[in-house]
TIVO-2410 file (N, C-alpha, C; in nm, 3 decimals):
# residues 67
REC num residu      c1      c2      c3 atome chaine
REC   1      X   0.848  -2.371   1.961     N      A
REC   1      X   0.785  -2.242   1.947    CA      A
REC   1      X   0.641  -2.251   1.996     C      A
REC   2      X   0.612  -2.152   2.065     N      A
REC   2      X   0.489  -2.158   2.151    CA      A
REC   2      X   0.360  -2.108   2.023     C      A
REC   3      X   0.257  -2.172   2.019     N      A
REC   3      X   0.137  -2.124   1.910    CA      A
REC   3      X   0.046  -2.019   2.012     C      A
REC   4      X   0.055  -1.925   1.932     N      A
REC   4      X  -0.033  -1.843   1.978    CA      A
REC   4      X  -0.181  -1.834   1.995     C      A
REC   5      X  -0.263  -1.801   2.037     N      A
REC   5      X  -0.395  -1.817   2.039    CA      A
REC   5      X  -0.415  -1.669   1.912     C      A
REC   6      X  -0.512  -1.678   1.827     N      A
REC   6      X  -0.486  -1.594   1.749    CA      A
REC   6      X  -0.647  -1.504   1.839     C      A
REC   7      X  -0.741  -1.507   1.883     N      A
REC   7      X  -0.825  -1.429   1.955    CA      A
REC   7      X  -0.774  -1.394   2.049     C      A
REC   8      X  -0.679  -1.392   2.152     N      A
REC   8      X  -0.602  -1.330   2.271    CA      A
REC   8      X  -0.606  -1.177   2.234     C      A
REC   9      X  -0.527  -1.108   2.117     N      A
REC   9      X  -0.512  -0.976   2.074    CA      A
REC   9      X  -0.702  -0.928   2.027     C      A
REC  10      X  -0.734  -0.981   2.011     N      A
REC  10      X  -0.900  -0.912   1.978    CA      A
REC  10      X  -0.968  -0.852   2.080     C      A
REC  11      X  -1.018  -0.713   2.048     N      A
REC  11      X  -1.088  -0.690   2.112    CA      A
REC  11      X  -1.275  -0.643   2.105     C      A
REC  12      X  -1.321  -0.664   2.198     N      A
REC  12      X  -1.459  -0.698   2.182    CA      A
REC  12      X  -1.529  -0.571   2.081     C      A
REC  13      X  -1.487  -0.447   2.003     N      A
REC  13      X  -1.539  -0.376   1.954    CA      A
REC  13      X  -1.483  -0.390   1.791     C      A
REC  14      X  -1.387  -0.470   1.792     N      A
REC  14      X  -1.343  -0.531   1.638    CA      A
REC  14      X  -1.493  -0.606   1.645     C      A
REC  15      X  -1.555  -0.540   1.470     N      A
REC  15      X  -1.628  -0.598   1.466    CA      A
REC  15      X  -1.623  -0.655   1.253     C      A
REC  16      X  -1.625  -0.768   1.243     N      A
REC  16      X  -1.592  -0.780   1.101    CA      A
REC  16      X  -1.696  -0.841   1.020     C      A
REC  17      X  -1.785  -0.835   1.107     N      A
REC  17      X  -1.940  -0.834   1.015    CA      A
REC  17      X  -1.909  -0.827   0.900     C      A
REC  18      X  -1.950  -0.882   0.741     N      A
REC  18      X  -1.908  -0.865   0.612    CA      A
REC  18      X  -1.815  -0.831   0.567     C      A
REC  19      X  -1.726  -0.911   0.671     N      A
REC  19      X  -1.565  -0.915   0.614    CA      A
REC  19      X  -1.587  -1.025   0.543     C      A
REC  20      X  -1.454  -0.992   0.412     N      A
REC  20      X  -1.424  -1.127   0.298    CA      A
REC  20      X  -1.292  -1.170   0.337     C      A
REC  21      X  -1.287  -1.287   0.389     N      A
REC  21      X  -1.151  -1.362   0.379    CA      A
REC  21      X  -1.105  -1.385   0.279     C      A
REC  22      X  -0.961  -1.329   0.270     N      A
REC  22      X  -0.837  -1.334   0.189    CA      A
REC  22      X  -0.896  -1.240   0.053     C      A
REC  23      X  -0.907  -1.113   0.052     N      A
REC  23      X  -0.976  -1.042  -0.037    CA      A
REC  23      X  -0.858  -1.005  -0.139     C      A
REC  24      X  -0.763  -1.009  -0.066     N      A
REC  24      X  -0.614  -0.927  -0.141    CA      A
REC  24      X  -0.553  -1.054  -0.125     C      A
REC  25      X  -0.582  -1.161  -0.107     N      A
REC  25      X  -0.471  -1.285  -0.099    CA      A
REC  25      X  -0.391  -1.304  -0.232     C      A
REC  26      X  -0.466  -1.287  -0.389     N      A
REC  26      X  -0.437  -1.310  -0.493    CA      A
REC  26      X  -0.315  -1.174  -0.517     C      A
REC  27      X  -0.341  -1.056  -0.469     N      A
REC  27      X  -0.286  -0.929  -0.524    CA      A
REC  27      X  -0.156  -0.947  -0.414     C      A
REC  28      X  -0.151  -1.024  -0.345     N      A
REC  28      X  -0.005  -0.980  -0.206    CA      A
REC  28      X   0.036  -1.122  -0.294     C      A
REC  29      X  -0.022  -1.243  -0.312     N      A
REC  29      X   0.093  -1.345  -0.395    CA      A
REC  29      X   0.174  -1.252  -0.471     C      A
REC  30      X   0.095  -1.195  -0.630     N      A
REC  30      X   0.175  -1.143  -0.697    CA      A
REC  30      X   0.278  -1.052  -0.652     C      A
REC  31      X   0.273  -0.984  -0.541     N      A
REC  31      X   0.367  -0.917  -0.519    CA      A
REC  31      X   0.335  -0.786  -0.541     C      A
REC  32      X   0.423  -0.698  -0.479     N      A
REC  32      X   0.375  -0.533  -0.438    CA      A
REC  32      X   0.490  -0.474  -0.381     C      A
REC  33      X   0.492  -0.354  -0.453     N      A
REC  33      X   0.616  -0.241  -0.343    CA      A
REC  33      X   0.532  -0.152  -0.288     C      A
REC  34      X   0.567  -0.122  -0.155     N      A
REC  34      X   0.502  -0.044  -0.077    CA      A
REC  34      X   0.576   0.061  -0.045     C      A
REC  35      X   0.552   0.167  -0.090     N      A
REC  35      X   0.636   0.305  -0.045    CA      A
REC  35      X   0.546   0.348   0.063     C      A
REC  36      X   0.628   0.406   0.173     N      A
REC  36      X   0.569   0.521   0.257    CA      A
REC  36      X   0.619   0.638   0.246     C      A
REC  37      X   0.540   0.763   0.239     N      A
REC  37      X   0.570   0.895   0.200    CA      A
REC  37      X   0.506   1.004   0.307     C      A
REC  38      X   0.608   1.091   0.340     N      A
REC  38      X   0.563   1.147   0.442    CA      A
REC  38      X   0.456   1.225   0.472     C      A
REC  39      X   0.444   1.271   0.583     N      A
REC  39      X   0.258   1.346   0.610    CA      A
REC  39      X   0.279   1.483   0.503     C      A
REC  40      X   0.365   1.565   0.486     N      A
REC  40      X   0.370   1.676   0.368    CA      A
REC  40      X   0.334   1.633   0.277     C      A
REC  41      X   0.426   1.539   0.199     N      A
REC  41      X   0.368   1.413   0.055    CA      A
REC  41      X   0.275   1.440   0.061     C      A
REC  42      X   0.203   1.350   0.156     N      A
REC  42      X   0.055   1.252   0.153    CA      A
REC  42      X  -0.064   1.367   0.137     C      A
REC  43      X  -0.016   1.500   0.125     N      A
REC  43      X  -0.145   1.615   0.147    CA      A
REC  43      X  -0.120   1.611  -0.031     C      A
REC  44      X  -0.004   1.596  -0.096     N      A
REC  44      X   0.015   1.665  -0.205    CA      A
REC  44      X   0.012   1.562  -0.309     C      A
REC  45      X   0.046   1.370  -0.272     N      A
REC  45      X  -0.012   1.292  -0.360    CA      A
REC  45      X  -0.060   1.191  -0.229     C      A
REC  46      X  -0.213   1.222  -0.295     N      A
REC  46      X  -0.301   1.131  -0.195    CA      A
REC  46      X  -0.338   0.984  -0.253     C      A
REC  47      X  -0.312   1.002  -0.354     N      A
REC  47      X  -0.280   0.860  -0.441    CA      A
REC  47      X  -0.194   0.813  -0.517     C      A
REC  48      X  -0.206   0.642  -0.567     N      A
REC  48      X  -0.078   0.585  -0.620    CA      A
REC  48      X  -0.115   0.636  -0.788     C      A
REC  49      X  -0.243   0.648  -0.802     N      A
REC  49      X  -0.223   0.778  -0.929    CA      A
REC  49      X  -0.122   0.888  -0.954     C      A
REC  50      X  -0.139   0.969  -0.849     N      A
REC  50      X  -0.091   1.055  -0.863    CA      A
REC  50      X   0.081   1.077  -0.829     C      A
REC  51      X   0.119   1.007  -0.767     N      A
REC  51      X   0.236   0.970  -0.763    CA      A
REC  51      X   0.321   0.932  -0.886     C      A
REC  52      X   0.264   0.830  -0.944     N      A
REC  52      X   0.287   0.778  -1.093    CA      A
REC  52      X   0.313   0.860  -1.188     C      A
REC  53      X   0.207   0.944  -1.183     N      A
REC  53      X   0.187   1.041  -1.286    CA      A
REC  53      X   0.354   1.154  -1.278     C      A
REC  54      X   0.399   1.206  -1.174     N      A
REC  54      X   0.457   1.239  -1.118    CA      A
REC  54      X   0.631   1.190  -1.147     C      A
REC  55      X   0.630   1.090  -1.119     N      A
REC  55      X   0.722   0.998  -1.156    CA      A
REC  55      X   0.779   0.936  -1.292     C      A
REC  56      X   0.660   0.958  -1.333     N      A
REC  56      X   0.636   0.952  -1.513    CA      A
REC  56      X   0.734   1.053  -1.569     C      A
REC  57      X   0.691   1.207  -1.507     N      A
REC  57      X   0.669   1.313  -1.591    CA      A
REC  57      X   0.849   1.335  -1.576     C      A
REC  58      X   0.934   1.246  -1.447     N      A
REC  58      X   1.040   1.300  -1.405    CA      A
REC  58      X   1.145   1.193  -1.482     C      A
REC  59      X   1.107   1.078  -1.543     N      A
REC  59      X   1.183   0.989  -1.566    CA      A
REC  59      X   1.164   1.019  -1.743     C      A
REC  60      X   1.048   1.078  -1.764     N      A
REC  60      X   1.069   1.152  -1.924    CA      A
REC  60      X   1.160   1.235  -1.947     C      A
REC  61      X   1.158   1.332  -1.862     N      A
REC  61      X   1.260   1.431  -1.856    CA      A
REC  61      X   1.417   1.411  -1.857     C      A
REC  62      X   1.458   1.300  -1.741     N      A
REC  62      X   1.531   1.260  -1.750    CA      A
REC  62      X   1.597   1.211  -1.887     C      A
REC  63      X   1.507   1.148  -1.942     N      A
REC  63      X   1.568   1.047  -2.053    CA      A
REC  63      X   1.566   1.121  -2.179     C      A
REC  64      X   1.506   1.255  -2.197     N      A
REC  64      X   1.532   1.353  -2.312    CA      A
REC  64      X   1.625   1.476  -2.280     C      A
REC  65      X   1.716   1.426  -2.147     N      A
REC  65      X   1.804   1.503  -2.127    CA      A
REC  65      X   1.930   1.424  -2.209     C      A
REC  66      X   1.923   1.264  -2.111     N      A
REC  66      X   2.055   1.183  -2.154    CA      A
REC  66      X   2.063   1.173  -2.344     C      A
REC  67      X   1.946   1.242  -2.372     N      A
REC  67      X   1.967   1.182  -2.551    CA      A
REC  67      X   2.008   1.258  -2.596     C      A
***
């Protein structure tokens, strides 16, 4: 397998001045689900707040139906 040069894809206006290496390294170990939700969604939950909240309110419902 051929090693890539990892600066080949860079280009000269990437600039990462006060970038922190591996900032999320600890939070992607633990693990993460990543939903994507479409551009309509995304106007109507612009966050993983609000999504939650949302999701909450539907899985309550649910479960004081089944009782």
């Amino acid at each position: 397998m051929k090693k890539r040069d990892n600066h080949s894809d860079m280009r000269s206006e990437y600039d990462f001045t006060g970038a922190e290496r591996g900032k999320y390294a600890q939070r992607y170990a633990e693990g993460t689900n990543v939903i994507l939700l479409d551009p309509d969604l995304r106007e109507v939950f612009p966050d993983s707040e609000s999504v939650n909240r949302v999701l909450h309110a539907i899985v309550d419902s649910l479960r004081q139906k089944s009782a």
